[in-house]
Z-matrix of the N, CA and C atoms (Angstrom, degrees):
N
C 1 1.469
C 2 1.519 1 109.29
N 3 1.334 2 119.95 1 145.40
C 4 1.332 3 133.39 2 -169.84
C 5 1.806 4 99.74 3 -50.16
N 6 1.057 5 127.30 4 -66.33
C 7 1.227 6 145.14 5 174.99
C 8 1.934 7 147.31 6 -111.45
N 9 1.158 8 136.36 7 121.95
C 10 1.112 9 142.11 8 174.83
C 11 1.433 10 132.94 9 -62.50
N 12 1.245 11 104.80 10 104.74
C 13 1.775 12 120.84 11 -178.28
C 14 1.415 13 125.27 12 -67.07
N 15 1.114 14 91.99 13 -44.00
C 16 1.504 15 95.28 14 168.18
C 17 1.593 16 115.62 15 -165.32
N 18 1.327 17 127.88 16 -156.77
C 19 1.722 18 132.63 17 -155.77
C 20 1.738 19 89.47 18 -143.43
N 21 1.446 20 141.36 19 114.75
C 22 1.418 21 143.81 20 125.16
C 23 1.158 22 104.15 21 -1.62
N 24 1.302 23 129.72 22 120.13
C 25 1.658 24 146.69 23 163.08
C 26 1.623 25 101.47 24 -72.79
N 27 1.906 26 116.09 25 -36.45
C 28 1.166 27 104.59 26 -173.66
C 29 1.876 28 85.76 27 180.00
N 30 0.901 29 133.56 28 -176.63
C 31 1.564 30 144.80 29 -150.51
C 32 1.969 31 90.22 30 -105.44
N 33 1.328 32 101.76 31 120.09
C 34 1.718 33 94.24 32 169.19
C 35 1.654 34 89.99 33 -131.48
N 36 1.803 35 76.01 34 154.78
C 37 1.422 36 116.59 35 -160.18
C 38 1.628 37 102.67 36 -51.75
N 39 1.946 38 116.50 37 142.88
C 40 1.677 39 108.86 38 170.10
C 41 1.123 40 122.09 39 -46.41
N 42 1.365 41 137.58 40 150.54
C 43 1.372 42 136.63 41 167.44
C 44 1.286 43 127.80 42 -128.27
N 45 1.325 44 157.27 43 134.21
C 46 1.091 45 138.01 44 -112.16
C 47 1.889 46 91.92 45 -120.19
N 48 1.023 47 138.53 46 -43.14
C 49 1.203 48 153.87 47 170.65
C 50 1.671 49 129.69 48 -137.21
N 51 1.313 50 103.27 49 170.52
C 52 1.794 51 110.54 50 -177.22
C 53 1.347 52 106.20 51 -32.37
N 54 0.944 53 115.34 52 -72.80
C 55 2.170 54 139.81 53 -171.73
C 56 1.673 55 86.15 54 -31.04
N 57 1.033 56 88.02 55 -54.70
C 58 2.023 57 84.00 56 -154.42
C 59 1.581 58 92.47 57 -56.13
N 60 1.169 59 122.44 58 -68.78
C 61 1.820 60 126.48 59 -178.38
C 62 1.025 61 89.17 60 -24.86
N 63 1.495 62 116.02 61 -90.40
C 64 1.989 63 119.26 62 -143.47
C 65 1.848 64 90.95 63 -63.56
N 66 1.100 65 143.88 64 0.66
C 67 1.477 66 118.49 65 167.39
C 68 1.174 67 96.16 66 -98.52
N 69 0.982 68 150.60 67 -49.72
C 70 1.322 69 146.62 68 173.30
C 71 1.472 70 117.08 69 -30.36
N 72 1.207 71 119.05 70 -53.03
C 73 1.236 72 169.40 71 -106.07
C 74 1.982 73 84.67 72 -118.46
N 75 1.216 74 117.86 73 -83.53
C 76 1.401 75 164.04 74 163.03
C 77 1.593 76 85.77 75 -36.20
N 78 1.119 77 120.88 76 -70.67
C 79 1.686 78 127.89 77 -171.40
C 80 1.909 79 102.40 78 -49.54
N 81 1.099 80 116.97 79 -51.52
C 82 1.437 81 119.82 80 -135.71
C 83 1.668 82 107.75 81 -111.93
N 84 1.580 83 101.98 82 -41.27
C 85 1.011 84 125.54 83 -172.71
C 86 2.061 85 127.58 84 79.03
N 87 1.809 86 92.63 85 22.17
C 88 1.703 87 99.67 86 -142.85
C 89 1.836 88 68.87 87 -94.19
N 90 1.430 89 86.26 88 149.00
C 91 1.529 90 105.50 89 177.91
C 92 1.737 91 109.62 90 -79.43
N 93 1.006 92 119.79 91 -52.08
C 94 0.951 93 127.80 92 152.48
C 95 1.232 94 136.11 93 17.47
N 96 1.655 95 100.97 94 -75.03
C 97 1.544 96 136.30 95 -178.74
C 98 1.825 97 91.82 96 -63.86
N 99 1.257 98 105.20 97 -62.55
C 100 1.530 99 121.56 98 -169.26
C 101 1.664 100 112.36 99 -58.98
N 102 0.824 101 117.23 100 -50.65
C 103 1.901 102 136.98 101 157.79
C 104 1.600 103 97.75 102 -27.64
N 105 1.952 104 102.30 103 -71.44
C 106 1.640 105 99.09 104 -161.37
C 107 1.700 106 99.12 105 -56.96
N 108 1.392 107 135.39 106 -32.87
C 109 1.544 108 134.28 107 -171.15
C 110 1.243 109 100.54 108 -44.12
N 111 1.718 110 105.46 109 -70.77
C 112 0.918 111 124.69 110 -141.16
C 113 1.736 112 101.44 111 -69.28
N 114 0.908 113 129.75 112 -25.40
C 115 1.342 114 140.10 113 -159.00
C 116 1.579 115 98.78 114 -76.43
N 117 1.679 116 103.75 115 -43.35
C 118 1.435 117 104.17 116 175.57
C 119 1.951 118 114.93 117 -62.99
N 120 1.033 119 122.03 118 -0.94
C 121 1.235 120 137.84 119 -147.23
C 122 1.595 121 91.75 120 -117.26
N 123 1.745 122 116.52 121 -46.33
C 124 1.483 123 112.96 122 -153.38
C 125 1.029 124 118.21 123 -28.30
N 126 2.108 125 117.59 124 -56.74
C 127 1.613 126 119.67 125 -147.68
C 128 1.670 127 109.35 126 -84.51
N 129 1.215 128 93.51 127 -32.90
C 130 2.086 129 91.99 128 160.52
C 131 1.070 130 119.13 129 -42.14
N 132 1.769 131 112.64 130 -69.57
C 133 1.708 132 126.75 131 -170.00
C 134 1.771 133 95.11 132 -55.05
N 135 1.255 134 130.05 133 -41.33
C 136 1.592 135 106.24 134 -164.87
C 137 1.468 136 110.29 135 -97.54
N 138 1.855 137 109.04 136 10.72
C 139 1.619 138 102.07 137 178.96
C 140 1.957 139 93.21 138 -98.80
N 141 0.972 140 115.73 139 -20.91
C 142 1.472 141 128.46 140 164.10
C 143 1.682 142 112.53 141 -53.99
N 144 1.351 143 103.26 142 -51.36
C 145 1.264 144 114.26 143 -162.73
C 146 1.640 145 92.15 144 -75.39
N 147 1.450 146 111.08 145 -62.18
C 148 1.754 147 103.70 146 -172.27
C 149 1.379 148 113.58 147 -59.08
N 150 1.370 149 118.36 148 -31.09
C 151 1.698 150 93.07 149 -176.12
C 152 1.603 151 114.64 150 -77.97
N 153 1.500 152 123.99 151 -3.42
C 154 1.115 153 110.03 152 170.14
C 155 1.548 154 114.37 153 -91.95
N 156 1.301 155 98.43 154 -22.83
C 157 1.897 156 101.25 155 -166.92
C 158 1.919 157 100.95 156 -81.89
N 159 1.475 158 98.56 157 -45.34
C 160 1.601 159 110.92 158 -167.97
C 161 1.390 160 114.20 159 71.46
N 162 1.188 161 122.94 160 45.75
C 163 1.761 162 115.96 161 -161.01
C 164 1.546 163 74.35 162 -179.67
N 165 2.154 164 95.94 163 109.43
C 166 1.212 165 109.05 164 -177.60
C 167 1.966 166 109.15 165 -51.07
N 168 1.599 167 80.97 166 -68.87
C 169 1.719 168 102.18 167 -172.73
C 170 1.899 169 113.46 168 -35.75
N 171 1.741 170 116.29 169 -46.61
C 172 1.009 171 126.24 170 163.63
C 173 1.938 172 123.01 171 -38.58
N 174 1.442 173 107.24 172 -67.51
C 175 1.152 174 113.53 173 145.76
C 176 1.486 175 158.16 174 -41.50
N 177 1.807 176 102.09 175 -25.03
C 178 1.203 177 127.07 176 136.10
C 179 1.622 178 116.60 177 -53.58
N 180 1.207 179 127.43 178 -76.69
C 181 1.264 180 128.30 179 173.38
C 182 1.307 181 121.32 180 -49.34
N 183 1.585 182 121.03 181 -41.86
C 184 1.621 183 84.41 182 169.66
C 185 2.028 184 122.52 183 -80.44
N 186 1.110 185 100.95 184 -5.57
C 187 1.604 186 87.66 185 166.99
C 188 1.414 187 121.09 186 -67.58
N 189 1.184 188 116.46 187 -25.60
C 190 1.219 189 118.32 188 178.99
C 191 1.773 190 112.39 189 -92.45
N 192 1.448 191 116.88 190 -30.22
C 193 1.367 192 104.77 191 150.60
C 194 1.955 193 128.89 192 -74.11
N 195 1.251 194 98.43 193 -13.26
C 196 1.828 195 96.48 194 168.92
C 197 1.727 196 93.05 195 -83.36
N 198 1.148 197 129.72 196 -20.08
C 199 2.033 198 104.14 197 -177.84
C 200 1.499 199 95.26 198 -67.72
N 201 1.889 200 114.42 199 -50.30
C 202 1.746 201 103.36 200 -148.80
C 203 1.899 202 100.98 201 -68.52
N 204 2.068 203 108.45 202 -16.68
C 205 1.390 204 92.24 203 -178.96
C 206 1.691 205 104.63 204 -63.54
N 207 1.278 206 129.78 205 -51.17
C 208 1.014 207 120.74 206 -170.25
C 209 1.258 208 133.79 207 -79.06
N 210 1.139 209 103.97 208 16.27
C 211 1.763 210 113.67 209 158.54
C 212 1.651 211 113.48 210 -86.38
N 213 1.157 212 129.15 211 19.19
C 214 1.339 213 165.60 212 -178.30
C 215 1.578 214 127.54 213 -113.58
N 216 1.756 215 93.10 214 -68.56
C 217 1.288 216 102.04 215 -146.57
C 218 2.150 217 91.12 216 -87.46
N 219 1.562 218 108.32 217 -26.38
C 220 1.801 219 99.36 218 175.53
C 221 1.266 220 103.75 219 -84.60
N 222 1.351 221 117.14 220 41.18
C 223 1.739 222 119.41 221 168.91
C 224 1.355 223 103.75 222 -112.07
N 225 1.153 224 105.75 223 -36.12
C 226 1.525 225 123.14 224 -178.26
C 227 1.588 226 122.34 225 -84.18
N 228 1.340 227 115.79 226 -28.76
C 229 1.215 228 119.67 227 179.14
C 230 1.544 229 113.76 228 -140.71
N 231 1.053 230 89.02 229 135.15
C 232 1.434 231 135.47 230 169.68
C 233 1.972 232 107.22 231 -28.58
N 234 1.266 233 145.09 232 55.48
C 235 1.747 234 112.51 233 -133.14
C 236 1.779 235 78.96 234 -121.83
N 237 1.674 236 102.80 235 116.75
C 238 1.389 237 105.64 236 165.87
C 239 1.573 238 118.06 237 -74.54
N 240 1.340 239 100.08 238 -34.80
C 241 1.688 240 97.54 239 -156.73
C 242 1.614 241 108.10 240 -136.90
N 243 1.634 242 103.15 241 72.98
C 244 1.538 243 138.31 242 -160.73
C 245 1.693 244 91.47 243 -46.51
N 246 1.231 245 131.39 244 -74.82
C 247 1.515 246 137.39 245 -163.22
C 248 0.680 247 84.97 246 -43.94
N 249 1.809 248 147.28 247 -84.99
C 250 1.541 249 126.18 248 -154.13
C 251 2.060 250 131.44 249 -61.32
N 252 1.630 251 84.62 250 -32.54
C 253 1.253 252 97.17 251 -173.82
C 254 1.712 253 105.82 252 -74.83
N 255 0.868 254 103.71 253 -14.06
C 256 1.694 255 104.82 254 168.87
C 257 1.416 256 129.87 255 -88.11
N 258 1.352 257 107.78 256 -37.21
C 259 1.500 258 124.51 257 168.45
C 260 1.495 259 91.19 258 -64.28
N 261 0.987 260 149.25 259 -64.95
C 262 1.740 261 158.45 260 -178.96
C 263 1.972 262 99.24 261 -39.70
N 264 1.004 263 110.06 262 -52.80
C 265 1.826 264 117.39 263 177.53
C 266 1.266 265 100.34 264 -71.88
N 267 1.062 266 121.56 265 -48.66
C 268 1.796 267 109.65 266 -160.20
C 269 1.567 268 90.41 267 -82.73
N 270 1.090 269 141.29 268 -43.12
C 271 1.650 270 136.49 269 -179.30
C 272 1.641 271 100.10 270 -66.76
N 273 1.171 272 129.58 271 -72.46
C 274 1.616 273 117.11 272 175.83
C 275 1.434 274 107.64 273 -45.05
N 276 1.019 275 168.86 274 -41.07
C 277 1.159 276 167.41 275 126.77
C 278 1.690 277 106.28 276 -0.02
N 279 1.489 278 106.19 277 -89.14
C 280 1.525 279 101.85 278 -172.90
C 281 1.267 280 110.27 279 -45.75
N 282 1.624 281 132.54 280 -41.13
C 283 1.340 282 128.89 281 -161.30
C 284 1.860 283 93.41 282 -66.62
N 285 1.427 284 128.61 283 -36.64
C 286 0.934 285 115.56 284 -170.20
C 287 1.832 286 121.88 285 -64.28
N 288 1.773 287 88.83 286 -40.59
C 289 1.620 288 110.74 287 168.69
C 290 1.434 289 102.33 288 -50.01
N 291 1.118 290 148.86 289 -36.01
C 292 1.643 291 151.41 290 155.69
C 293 1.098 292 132.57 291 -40.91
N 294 1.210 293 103.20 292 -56.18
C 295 1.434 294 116.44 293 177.51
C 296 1.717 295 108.85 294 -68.68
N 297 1.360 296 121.27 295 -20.91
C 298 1.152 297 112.46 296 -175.40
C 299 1.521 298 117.99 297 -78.15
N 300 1.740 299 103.27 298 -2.97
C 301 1.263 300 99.46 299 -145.49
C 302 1.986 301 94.55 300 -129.63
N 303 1.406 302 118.01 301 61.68
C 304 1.672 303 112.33 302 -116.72
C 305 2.007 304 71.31 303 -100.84
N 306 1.088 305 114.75 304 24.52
C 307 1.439 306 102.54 305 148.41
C 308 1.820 307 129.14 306 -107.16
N 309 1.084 308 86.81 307 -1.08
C 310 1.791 309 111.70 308 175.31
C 311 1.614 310 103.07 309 -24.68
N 312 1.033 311 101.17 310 115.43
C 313 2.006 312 91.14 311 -167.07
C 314 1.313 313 91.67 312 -113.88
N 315 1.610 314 146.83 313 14.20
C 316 1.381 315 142.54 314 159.58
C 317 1.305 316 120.80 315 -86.94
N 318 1.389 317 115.72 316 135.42
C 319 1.203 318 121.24 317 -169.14
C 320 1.477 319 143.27 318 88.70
N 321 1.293 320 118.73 319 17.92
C 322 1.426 321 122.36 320 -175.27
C 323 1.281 322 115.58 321 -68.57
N 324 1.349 323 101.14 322 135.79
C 325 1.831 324 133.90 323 -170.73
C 326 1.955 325 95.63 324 -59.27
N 327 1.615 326 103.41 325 86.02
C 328 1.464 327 90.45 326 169.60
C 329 1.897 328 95.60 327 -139.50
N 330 1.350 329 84.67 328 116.59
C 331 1.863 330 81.98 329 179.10
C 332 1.537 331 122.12 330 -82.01
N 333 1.268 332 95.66 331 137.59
C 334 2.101 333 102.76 332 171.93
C 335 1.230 334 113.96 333 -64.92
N 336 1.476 335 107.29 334 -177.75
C 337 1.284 336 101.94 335 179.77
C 338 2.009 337 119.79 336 -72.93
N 339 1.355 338 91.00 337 -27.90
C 340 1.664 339 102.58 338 154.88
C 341 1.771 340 142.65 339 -17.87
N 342 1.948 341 87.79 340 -41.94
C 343 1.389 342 124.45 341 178.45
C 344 1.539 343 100.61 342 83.27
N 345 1.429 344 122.71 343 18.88
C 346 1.597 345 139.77 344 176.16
C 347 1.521 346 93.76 345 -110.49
N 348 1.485 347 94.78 346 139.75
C 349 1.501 348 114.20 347 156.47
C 350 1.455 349 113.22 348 -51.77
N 351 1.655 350 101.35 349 132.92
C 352 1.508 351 113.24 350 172.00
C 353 1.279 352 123.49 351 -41.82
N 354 1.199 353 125.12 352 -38.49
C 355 1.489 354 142.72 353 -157.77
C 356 1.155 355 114.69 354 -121.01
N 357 1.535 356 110.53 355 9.35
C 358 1.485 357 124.79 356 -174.69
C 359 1.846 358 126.06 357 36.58
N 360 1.183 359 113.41 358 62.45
C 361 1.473 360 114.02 359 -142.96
C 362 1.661 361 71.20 360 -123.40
N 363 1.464 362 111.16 361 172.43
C 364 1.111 363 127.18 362 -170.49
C 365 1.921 364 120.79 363 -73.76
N 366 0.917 365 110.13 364 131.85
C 367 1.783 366 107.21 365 -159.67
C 368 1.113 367 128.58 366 106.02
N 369 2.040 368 114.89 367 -12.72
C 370 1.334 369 108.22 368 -169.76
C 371 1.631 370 125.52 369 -42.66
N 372 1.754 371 116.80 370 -29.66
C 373 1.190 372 129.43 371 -156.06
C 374 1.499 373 100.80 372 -81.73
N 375 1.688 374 123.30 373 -27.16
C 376 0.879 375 115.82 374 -167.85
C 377 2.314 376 138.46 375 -78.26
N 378 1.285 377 91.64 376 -7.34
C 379 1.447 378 120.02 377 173.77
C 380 1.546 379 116.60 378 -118.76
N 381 1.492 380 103.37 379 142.39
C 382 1.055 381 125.51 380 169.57
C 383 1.394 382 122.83 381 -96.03
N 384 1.420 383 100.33 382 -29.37
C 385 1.897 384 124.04 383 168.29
C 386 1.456 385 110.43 384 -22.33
N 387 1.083 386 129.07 385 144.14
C 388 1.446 387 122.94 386 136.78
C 389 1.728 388 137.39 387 -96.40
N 390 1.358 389 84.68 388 -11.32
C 391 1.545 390 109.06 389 -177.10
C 392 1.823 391 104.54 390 -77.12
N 393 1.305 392 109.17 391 136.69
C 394 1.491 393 106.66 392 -172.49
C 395 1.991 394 97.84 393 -65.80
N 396 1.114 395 102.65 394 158.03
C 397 1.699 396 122.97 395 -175.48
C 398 1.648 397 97.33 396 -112.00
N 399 1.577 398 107.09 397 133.92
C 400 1.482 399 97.62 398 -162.77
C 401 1.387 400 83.39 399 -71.59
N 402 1.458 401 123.58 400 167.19
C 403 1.692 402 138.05 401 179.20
C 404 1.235 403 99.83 402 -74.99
N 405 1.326 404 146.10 403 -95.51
C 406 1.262 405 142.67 404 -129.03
C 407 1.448 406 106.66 405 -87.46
N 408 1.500 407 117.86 406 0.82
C 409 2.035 408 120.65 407 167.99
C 410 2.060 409 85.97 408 -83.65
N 411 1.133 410 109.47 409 -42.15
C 412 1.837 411 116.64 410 -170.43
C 413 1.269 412 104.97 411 -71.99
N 414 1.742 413 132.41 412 -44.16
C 415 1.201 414 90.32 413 157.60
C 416 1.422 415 153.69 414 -89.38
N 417 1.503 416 97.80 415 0.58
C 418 1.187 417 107.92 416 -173.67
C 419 1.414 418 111.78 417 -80.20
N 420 1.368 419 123.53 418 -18.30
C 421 1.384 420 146.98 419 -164.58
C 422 2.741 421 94.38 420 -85.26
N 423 1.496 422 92.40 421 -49.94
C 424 1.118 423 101.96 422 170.25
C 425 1.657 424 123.63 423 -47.85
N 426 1.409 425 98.22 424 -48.36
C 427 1.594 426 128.20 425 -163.13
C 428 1.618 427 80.93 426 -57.02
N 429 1.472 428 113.21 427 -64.16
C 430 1.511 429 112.45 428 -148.41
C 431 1.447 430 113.57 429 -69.51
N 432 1.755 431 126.35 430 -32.77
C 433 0.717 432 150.98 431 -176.84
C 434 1.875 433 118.18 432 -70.24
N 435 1.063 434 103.74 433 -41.31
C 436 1.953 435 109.13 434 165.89
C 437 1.111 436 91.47 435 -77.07
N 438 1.558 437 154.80 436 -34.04
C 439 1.129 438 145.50 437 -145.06
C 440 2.065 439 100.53 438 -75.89
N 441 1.283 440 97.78 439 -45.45
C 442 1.896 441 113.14 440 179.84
C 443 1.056 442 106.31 441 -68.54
N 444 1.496 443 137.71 442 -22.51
C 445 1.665 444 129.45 443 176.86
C 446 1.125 445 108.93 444 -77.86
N 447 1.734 446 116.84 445 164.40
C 448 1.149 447 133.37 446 -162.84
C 449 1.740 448 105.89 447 -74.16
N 450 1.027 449 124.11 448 138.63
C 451 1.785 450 113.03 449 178.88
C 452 1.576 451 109.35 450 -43.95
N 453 1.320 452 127.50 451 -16.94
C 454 1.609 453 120.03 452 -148.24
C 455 1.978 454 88.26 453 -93.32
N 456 1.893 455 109.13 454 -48.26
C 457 1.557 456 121.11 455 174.81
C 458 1.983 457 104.59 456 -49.75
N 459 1.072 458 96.44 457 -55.67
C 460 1.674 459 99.75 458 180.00
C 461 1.728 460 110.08 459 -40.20
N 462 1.526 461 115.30 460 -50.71
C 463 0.880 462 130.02 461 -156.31
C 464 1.560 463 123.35 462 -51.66
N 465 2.039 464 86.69 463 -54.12
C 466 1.325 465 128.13 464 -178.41
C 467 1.418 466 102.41 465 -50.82
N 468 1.800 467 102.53 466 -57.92
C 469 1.311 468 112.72 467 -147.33
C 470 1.654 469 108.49 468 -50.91
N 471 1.315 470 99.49 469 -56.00
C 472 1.473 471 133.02 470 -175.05
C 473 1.691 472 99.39 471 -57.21
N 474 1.043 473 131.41 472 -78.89
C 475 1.046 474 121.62 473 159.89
C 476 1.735 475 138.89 474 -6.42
N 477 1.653 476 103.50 475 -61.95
C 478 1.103 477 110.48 476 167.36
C 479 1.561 478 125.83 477 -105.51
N 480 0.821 479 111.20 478 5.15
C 481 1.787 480 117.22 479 163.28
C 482 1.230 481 118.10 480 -95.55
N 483 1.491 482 97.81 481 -47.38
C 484 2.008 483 95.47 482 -173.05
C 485 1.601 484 125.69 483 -84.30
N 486 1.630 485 96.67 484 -39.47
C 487 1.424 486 124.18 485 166.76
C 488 1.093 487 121.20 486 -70.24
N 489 1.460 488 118.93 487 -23.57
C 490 1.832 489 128.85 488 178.30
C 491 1.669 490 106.21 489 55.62
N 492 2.188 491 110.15 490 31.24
C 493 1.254 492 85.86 491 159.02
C 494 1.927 493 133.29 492 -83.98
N 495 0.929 494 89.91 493 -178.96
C 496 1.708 495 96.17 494 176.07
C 497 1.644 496 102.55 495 -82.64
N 498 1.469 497 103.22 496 161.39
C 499 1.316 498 112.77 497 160.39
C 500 2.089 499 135.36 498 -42.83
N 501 1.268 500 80.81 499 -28.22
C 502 2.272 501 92.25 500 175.73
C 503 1.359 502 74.97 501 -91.96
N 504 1.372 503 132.25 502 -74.62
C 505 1.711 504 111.81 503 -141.99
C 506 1.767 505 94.05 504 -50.53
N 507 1.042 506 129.58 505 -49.57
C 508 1.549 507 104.25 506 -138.07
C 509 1.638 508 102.17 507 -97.91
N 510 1.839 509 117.40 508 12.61
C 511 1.246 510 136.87 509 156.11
C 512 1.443 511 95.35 510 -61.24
N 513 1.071 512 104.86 511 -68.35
C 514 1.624 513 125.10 512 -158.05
C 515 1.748 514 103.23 513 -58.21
N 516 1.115 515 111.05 514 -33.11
C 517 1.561 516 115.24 515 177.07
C 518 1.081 517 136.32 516 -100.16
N 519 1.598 518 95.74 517 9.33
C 520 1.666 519 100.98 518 -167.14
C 521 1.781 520 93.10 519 -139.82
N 522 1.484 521 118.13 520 -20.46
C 523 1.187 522 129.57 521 158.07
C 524 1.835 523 106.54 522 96.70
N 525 1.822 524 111.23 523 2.81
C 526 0.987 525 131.38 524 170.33
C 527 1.595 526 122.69 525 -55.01
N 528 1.540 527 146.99 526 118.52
C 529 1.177 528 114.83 527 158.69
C 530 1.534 529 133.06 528 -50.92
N 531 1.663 530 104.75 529 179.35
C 532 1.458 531 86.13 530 -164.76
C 533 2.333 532 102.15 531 -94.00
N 534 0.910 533 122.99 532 22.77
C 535 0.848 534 153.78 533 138.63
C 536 1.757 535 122.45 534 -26.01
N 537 1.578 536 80.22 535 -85.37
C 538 1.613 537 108.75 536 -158.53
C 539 1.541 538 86.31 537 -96.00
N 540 1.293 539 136.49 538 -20.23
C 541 1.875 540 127.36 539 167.04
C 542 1.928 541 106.29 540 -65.29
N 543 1.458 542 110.23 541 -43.66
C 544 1.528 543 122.51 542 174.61
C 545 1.788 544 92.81 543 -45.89
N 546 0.960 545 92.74 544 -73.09
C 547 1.847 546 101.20 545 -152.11
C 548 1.354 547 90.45 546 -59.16
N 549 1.464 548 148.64 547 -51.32
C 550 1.198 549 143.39 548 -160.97
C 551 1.761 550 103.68 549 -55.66
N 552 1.311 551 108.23 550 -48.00
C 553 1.472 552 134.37 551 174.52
C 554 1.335 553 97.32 552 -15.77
N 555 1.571 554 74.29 553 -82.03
C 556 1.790 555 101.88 554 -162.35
C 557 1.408 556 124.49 555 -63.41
N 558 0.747 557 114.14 556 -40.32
C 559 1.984 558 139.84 557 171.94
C 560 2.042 559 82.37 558 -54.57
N 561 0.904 560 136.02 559 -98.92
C 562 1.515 561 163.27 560 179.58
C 563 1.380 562 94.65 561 0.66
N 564 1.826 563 95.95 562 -75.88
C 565 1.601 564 102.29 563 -167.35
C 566 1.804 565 110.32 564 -59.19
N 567 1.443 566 112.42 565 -31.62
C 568 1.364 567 99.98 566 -179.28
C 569 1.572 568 122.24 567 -89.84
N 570 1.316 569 119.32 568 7.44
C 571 1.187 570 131.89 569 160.28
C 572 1.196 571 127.18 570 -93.85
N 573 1.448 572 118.15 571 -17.02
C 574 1.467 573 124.28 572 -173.75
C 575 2.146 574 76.71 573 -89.94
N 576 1.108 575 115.79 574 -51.00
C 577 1.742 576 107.93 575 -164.96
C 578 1.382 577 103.69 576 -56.25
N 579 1.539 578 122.90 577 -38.73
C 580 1.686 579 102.83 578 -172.52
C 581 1.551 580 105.57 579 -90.98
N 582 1.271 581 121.02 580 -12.32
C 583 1.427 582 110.65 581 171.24
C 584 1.876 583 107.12 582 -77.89
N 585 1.164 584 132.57 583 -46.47
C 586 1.011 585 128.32 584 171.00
C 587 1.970 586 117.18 585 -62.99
N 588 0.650 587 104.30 586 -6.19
C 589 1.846 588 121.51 587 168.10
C 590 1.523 589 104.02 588 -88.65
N 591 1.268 590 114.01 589 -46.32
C 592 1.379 591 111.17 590 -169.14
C 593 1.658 592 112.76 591 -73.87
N 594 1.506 593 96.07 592 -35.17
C 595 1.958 594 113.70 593 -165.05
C 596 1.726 595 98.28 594 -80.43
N 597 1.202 596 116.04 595 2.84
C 598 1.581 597 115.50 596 -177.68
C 599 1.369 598 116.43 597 -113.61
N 600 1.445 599 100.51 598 -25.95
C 601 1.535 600 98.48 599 -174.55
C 602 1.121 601 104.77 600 -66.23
């Protein structure tokens, strides 16, 4: 991995899945425990992070600012189902890193003939437009709109739009059949389009 999060205080015990970390985790408070999770997590959280930021070094930094938030935030909550709920933090996060920055001139919402964004940036699926969408009304309009879907549609979406996985990977990563990843898909993308149709008019 590009970079180092943290240093082992001392060797902790195998663990068989997420749950076990964050209770452990939750139990002890040893970073450690939380480090080895998260580490399994790194190359997702910063392929998440770069396609929204586009600025390696940027994307570097927020992975390493989403570990110190969550040496915090799994104190505070309760988190059954870590892979999603993290992909969900590290994406609310960057969109926020965006918004701060509301001259951000990378990435404008212009679809190919594909019906995908030119630049393949996150949202391509969601417009039919051809006309660019100013950025920071789109993401903020985005933000609100994944926020009303079910965690499992969020999951998918993000998964397979931003991450550009396939149908097995994001079975395999989300623990979904490939079935119920289709329908989440599909259900997702056409709910994120009429809620984002609706939040604009």
């Amino acid at each position: 991995m590009f970079l180092t999060l943290f240093r082992k205080s001392r060797p902790t015990p195998p663990r068989s899945n997420a749950a076990d970390y964050v209770a452990a985790y939750r139990a002890t408070g040893d970073l450690a425990i939380l480090g080895e999770l998260y580490e399994q997590h790194m190359e997702l959280i910063y392929a998440v992070c770069y396609n929204y930021l586009r600025d390696e070094e940027e994307a570097k930094d927020a992975v390493m600012n989403l570990f110190e938030q969550l040496i915090t935030d799994l104190r505070k909550h309760d988190v059954q189902q870590f892979g999603p709920w993290l992909h969900s933090v590290a994406r609310n996060y960057c969109l926020m890193q965006l918004r701060k920055n509301q001259a951000h001139p990378k990435s404008q919402l212009v679809t190919n003939a594909s019906g995908e964004l030119a630049d393949g940036s996150v949202s391509s699926f969601l417009f039919d437009e051809t006309d660019p969408l100013d950025q920071e009304a789109d993401l903020t309009l985005m933000e609100t709109c994944l926020k009303t879907l079910p965690a499992e549609q969020q999951t998918c979406l993000t998964l397979f739009y931003l991450e550009r996985k396939t149908y097995t990977e994001i079975a395999d990563l989300s623990g979904f059949g490939l079935k119920q990843v289709k329908s989440f898909l599909q259900n997702g993308r056409r709910n994120m389009k009429i809620c984002m149709r609706k939040e604009s008019l």
